[in-house]
PLY file of the C-alpha trace (Angstrom):
ply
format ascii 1.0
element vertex 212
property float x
property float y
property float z
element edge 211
property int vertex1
property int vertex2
end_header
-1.33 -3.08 -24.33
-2.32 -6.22 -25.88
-1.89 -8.24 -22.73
-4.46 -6.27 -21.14
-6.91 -7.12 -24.39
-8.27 -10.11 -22.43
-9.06 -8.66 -19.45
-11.04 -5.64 -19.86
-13.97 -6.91 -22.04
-17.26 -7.32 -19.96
-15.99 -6.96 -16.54
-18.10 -4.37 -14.25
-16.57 -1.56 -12.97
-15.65 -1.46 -9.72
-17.85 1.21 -8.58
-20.19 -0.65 -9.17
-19.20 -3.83 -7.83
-18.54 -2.01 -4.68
-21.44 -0.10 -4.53
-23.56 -4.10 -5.01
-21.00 -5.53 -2.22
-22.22 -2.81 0.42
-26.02 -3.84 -0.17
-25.48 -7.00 0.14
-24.79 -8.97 -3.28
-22.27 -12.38 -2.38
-22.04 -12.30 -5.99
-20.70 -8.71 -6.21
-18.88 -9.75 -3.09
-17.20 -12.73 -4.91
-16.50 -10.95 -7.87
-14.24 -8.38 -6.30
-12.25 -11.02 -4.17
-11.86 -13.35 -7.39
-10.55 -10.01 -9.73
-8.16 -8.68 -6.94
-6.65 -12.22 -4.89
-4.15 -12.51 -7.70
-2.86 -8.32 -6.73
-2.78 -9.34 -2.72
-0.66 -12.63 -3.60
1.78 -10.85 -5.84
2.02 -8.43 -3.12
2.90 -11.05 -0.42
4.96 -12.90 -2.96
7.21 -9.60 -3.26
7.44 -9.50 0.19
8.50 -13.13 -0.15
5.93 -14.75 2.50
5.46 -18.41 3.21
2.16 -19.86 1.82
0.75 -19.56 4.95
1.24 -15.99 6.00
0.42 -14.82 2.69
-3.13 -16.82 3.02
-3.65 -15.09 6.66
-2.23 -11.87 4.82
-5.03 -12.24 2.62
-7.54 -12.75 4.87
-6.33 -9.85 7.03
-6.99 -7.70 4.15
-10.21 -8.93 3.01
-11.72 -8.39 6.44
-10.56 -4.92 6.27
-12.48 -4.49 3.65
-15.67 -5.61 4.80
-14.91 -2.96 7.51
-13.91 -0.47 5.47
-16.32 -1.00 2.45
-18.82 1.84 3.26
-16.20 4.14 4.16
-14.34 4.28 0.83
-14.52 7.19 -0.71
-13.80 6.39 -4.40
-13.95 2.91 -5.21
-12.16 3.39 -8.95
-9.45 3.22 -6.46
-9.66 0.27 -4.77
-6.62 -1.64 -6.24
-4.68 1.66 -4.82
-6.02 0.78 -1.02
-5.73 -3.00 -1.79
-2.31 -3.07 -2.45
-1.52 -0.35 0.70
-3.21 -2.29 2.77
-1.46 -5.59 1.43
1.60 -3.58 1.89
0.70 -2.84 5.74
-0.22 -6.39 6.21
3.17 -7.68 5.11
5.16 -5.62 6.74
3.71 -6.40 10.08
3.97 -10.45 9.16
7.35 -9.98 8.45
7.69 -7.87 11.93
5.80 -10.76 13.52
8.38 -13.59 11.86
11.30 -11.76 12.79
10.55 -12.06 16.74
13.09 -14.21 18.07
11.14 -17.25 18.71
10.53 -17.56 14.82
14.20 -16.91 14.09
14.27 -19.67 12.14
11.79 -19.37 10.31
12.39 -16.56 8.19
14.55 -16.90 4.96
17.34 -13.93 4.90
16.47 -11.98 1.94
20.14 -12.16 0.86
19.36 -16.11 0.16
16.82 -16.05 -2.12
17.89 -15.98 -6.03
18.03 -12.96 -7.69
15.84 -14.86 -10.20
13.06 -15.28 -8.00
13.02 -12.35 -6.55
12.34 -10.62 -9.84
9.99 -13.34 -10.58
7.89 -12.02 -7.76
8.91 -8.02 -8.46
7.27 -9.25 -12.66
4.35 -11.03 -11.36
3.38 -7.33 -8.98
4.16 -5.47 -12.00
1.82 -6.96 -13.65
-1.36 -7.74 -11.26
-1.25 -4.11 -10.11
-1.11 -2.70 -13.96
-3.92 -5.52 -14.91
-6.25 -4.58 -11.81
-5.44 -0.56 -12.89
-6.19 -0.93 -16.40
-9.59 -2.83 -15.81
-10.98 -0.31 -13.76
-9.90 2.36 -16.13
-11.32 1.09 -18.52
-14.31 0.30 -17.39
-15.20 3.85 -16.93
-14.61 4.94 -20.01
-18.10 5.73 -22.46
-18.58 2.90 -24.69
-17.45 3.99 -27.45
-13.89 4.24 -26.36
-13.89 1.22 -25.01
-15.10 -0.04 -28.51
-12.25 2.06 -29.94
-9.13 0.97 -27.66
-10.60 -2.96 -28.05
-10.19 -2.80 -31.89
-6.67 -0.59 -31.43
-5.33 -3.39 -28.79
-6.59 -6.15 -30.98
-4.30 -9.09 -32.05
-3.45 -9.04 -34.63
-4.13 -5.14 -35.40
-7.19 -4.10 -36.78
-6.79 -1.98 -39.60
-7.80 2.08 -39.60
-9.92 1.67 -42.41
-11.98 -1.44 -40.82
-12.17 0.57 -37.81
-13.33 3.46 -39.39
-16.00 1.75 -40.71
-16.95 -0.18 -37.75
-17.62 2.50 -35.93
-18.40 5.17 -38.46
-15.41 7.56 -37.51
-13.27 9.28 -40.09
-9.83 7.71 -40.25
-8.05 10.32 -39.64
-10.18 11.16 -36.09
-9.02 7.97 -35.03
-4.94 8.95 -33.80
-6.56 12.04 -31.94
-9.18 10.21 -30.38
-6.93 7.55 -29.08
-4.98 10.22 -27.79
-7.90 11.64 -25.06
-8.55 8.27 -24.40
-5.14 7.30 -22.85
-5.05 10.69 -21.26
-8.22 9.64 -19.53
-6.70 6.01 -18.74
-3.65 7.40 -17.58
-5.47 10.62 -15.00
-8.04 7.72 -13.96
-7.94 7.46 -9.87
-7.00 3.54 -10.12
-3.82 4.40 -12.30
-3.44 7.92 -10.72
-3.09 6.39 -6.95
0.02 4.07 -8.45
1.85 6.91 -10.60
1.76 9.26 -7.00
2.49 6.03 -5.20
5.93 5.54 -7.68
6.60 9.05 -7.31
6.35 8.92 -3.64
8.45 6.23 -3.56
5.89 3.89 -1.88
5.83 1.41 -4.87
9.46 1.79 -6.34
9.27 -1.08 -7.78
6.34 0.02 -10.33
7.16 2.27 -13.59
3.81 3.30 -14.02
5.00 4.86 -17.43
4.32 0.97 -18.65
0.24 1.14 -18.10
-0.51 2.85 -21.46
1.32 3.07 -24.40
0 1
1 2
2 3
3 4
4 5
5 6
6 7
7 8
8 9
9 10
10 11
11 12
12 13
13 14
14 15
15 16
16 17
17 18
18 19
19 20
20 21
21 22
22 23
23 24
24 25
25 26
26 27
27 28
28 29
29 30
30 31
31 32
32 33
33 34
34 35
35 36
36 37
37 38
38 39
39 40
40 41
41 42
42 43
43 44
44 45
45 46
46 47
47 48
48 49
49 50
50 51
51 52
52 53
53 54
54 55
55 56
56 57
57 58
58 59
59 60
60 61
61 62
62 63
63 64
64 65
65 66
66 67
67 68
68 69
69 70
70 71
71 72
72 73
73 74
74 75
75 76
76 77
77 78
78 79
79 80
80 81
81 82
82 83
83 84
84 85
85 86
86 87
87 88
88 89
89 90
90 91
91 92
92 93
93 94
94 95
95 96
96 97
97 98
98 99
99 100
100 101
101 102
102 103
103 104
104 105
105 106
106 107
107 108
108 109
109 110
110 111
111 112
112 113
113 114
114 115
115 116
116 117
117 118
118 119
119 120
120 121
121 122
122 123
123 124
124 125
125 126
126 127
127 128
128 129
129 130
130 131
131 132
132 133
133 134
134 135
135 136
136 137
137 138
138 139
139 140
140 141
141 142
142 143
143 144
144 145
145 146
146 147
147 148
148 149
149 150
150 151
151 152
152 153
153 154
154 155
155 156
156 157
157 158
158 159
159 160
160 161
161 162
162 163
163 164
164 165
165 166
166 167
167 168
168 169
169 170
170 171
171 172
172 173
173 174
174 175
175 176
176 177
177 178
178 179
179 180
180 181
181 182
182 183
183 184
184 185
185 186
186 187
187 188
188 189
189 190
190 191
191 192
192 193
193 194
194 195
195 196
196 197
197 198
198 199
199 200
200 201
201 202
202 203
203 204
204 205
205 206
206 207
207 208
208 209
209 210
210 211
């Protein structure tokens, strides 16, 4: 999880970002578009759209959101609806592309390098487990987060400076990790991609990876 270390310190959780963007705040507004437009371009890269359809992709699913933004019921899942709707958007570009008069305009899947391709499949592997772990996270009580920060920390943080950092007994620390993970992993953002997997909507995830 130390990849993740940089990303989860000080960011607002979603809820409330969301719950800002439907009153009104640009800056709210901004701040979910600027934390989530690297999840709808991996998407649309794994689809492997041009530059262009991928930008209209985006915008597509932006909009939606706007639309949609009051109607959502739990917005710790909103990287779960981003990347279905992403999803939906792609497909019906690539339906669109496909027509005959753009025959030539699509690249046959069977072309492209198997390199690239898992280029694309690693770069959505690890936007969607980025935007899941940042929202769990951010939901967790302080002191968790405080805990998980100085267990992800590079290099590792001893058990006996964390113990006295934040006044824990050493040996509290393993079990206390342990509920914290189990709350990471039945969170709604990392829940909606673990029934995704299992439905077989994302097979390309193994959301086993998110925590460790």
């Amino acid at each position: 999880m130390t990849s993740e270390a940089g990303l989860i310190h000080g960011d607002p959780p979603v809820a409330d970002l969301v719950t800002r963007a439907r009153r009104g705040d640009q800056r709210a507004w901004d701040t979910l578009v600027g934390r989530y437009a690297p999840l709808v371009f991996a998407i649309c890269r794994k689809h492997r759209l041009s530059d262009a359809d991928a930008s209209d992709v985006a915008q597509t699913v932006w909009l939606h959101l706007v639309q949609q933004l009051d109607k959502i019921r739990d917005p710790a899942a909103l990287p779960g609806w981003l990347a279905t709707t992403t999803r939906h958007a792609c497909f019906r570009a690539l339906h669109e592309a496909r027509r005959p008069q753009a025959a030539g305009y699509m690249v046959d899947a069977e072309d492209i390098p198997d390199q690239q391709s898992g280029l694309a499949e690693d770069e959505l592997l690890v936007a969607e487990r980025h935007a899941a772990l940042r929202e769990a996270f951010a939901d967790l009580p302080p002191a968790s987060q405080q805990l998980i920060a100085l267990l992800i920390a590079d290099p590792p943080v001893p058990y006996t400076e964390i113990s006295a950092k934040l006044g824990i007994p050493i040996g509290s620390i393993g079990p206390t990790r342990a509920r914290c993970l189990d709350k990471l992993r039945s969170h709604p953002a990392i829940a909606d991609l673990i029934n995704a997997d299992a439905a077989g909507a994302a097979g390309e995830m193994n959301p086993r990876v998110l925590v460790h």
